[in-house]
FIGULUM-696176 format. One line per 8 residues: number of its first residue (from 0); their letters; for each residue x, y, z of N, C-alpha, C, CB. Coordinates in nm, 3 decimals, padded with zeros to 5 digits. Glycine has a CB too. Example, Ala and Ser with C-alpha at 12.3 -4.5 7.8 and 13.67 -1.06 7.14 Angstrom:
# residues 2
0) as) 01.319,-00.569,00.780,01.230,-00.450,00.780,01.320,-00.330,00.780,01.131,-00.447,00.905  01.285,-00.225,00.708,01.367,-00.106,00.714,01.290,00.003,00.787,01.408,-00.060,00.572
This chain:
# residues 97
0) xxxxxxxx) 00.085,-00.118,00.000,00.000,00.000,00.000,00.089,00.124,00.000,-00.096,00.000,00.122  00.055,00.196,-00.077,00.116,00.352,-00.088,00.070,00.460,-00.031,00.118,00.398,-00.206  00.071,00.606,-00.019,00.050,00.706,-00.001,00.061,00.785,-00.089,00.092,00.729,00.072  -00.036,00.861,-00.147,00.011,00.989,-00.288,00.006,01.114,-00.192,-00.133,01.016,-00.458  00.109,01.164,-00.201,00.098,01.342,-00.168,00.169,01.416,-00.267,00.171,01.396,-00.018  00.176,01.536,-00.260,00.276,01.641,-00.345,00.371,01.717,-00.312,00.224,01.725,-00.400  00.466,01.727,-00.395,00.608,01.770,-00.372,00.609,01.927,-00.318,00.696,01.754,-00.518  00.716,01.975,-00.312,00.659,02.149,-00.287,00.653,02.207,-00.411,00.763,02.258,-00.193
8) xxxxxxxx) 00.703,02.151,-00.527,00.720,02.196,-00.673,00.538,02.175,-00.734,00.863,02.071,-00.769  00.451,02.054,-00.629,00.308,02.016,-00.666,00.336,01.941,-00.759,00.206,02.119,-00.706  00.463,01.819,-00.752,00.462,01.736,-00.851,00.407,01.579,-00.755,00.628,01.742,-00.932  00.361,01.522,-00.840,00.243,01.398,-00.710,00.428,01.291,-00.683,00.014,01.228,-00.858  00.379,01.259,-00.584,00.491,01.175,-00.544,00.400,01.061,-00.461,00.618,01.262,-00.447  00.484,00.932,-00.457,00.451,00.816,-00.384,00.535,00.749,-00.327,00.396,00.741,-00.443  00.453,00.748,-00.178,00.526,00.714,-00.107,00.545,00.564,-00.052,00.507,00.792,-00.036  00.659,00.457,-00.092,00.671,00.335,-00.048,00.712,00.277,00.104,00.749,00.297,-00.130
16) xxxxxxxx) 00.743,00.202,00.060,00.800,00.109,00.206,00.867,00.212,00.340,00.955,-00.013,00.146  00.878,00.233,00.438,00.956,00.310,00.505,00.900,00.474,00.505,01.097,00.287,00.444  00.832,00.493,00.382,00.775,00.648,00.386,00.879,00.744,00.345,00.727,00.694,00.536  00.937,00.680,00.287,01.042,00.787,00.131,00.972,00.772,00.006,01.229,00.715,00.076  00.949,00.912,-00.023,00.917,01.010,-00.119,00.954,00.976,-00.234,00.964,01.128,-00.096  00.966,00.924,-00.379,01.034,00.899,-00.469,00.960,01.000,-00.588,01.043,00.745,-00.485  01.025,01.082,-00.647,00.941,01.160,-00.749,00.977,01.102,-00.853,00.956,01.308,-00.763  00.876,01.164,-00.962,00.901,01.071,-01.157,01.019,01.148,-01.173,00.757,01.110,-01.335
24) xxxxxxxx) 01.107,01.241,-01.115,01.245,01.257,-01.183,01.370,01.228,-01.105,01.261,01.395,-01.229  01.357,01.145,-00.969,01.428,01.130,-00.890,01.400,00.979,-00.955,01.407,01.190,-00.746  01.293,00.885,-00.989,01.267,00.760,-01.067,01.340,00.743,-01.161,01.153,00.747,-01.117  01.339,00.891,-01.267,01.421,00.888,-01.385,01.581,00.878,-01.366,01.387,01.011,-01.460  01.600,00.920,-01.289,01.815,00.932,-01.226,01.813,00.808,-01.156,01.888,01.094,-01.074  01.735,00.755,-01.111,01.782,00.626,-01.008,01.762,00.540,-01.143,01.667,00.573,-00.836  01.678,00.531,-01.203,01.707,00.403,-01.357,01.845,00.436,-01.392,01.593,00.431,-01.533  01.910,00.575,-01.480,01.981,00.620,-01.517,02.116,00.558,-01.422,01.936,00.748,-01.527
32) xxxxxxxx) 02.116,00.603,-01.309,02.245,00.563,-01.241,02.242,00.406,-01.221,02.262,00.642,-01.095  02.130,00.340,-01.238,02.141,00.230,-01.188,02.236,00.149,-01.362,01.961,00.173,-01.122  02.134,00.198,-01.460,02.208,00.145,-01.588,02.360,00.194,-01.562,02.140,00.212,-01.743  02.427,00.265,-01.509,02.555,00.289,-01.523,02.607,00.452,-01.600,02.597,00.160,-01.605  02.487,00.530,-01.620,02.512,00.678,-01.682,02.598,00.758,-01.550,02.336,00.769,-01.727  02.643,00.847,-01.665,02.736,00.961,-01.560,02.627,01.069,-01.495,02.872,01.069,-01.666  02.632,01.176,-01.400,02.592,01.272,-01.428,02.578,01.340,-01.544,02.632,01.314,-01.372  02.676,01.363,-01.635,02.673,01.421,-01.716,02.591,01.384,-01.854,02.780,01.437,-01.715
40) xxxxxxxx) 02.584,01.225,-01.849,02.468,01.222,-01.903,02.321,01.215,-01.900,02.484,01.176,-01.938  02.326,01.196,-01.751,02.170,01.208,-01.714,02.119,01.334,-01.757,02.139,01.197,-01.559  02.183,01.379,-01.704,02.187,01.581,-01.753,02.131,01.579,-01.873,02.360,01.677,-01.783  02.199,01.587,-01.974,02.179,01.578,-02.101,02.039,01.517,-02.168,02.285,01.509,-02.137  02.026,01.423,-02.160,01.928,01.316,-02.133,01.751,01.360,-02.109,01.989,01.245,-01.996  01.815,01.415,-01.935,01.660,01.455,-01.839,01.687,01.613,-01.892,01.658,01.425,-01.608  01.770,01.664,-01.983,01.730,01.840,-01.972,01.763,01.897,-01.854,01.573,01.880,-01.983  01.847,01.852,-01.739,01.881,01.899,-01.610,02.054,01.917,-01.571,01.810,01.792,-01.514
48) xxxxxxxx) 02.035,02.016,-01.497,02.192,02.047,-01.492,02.249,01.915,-01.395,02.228,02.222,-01.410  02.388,01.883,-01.426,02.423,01.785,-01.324,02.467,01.840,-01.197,02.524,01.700,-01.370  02.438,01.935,-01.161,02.449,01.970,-01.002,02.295,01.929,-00.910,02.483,02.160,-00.989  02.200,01.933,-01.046,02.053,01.894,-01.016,02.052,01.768,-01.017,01.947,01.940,-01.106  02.118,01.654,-01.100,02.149,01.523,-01.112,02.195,01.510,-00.946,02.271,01.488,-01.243  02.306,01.553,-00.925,02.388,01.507,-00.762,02.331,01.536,-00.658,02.522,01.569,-00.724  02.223,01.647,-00.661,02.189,01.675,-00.572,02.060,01.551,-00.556,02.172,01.821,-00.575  02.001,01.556,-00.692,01.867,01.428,-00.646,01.979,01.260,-00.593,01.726,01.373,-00.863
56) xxxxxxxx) 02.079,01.262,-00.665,02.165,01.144,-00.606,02.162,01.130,-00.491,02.289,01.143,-00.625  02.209,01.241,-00.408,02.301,01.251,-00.282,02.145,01.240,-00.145,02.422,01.451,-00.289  02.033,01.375,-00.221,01.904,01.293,-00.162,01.887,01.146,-00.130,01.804,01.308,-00.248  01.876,01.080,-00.237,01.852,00.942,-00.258,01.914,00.861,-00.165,01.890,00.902,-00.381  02.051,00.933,-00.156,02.171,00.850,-00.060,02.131,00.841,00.070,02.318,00.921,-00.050  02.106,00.957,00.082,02.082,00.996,00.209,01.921,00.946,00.279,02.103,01.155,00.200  01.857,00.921,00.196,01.731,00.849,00.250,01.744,00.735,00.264,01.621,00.855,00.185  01.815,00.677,00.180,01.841,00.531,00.201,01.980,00.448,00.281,01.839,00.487,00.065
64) xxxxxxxx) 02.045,00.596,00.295,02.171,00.567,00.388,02.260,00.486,00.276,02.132,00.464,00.546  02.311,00.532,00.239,02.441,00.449,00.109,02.511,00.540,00.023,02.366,00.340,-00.021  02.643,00.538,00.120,02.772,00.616,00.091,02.805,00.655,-00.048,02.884,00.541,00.136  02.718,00.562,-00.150,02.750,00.572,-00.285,02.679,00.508,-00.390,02.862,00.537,-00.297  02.695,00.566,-00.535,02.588,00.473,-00.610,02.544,00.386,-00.598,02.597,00.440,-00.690  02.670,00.312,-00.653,02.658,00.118,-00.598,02.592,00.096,-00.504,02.786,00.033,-00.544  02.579,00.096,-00.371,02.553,00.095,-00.242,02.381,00.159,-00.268,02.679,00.194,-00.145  02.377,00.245,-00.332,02.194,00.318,-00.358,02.150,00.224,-00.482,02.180,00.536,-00.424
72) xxxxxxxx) 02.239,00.181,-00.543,02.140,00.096,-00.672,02.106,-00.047,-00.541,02.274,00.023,-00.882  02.201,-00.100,-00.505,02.182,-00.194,-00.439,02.065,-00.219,-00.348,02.274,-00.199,-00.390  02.054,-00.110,-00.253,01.930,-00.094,-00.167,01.831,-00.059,-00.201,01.934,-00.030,-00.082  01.835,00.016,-00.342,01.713,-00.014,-00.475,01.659,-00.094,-00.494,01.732,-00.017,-00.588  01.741,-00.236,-00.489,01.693,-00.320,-00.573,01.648,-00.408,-00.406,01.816,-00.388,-00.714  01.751,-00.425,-00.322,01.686,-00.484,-00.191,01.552,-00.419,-00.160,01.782,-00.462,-00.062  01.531,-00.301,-00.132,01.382,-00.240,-00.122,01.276,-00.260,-00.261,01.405,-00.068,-00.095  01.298,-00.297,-00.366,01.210,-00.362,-00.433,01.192,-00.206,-00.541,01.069,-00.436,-00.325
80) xxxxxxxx) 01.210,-00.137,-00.515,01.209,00.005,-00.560,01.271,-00.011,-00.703,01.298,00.112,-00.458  01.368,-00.080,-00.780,01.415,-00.119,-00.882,01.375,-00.251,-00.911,01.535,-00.101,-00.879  01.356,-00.299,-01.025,01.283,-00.442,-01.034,01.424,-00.513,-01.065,01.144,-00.464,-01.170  01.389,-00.626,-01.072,01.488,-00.708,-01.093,01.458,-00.794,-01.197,01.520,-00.773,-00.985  01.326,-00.758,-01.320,01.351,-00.894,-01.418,01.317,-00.774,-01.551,01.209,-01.075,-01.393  01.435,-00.680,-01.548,01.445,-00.561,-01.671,01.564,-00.549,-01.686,01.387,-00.413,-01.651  01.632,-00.476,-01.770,01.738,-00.429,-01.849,01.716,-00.349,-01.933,01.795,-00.508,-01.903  01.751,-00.240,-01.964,01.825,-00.169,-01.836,01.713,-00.106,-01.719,01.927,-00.029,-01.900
88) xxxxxxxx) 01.790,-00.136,-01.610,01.636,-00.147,-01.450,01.565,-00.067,-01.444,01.661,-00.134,-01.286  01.440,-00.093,-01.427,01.302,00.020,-01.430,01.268,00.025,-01.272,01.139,-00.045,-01.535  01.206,00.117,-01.249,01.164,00.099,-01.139,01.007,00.078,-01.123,01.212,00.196,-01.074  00.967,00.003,-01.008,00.898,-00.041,-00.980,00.743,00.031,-00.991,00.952,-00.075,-00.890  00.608,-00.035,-01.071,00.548,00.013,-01.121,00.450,00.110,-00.986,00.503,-00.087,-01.217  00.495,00.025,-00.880,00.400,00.041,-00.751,00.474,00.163,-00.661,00.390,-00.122,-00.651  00.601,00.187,-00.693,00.675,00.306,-00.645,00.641,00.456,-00.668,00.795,00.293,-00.694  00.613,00.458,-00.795,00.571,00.597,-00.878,00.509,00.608,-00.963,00.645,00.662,-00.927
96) x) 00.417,00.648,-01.028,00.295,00.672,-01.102,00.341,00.776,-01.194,00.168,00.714,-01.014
């Protein structure tokens, strides 16, 4: 079961397991980093500067506690938040809308 509320930007967000927030462009960088893109190409990519890329990263990190990508794709995929039967990893249909 989820929770829908809205961001302060009024973008809808849903909320999973634990009650972290995942938005459709914080969804879009966690696929992105999980396939293995740089900042610099997410950037490119999402139309967003990569200081906006690191900063949704370092969020991410920090909600999920993991010093580093690897370590945030990982607990991605342990929290179910990244699926595990895609290539390159989607995230989970029940995470974000």
């Amino acid at each position: 079961m989820r929770a829908m509320d809205n961001d302060q930007k009024g973008c809808e967000v849903s909320q999973p397991v634990g009650g972290w927030a995942l938005s459709s462009v914080q969804a879009r960088i966690l696929e992105g980093v999980a396939a293995g893109f740089s900042s610099g190409r997410l950037s490119r990519e999402l139309h967003l500067s990569s200081k906006t890329i690191d900063y949704h990263v370092r969020v991410m990190s920090d909600k999920l506690q993991a010093p580093n990508r690897v370590s945030l794709v990982s607990r991605a995929f342990v929290l179910q938040i990244l699926r595990t039967d895609s290539w390159p990893p989607r995230i989970a249909s029940e995470t974000v809308d």
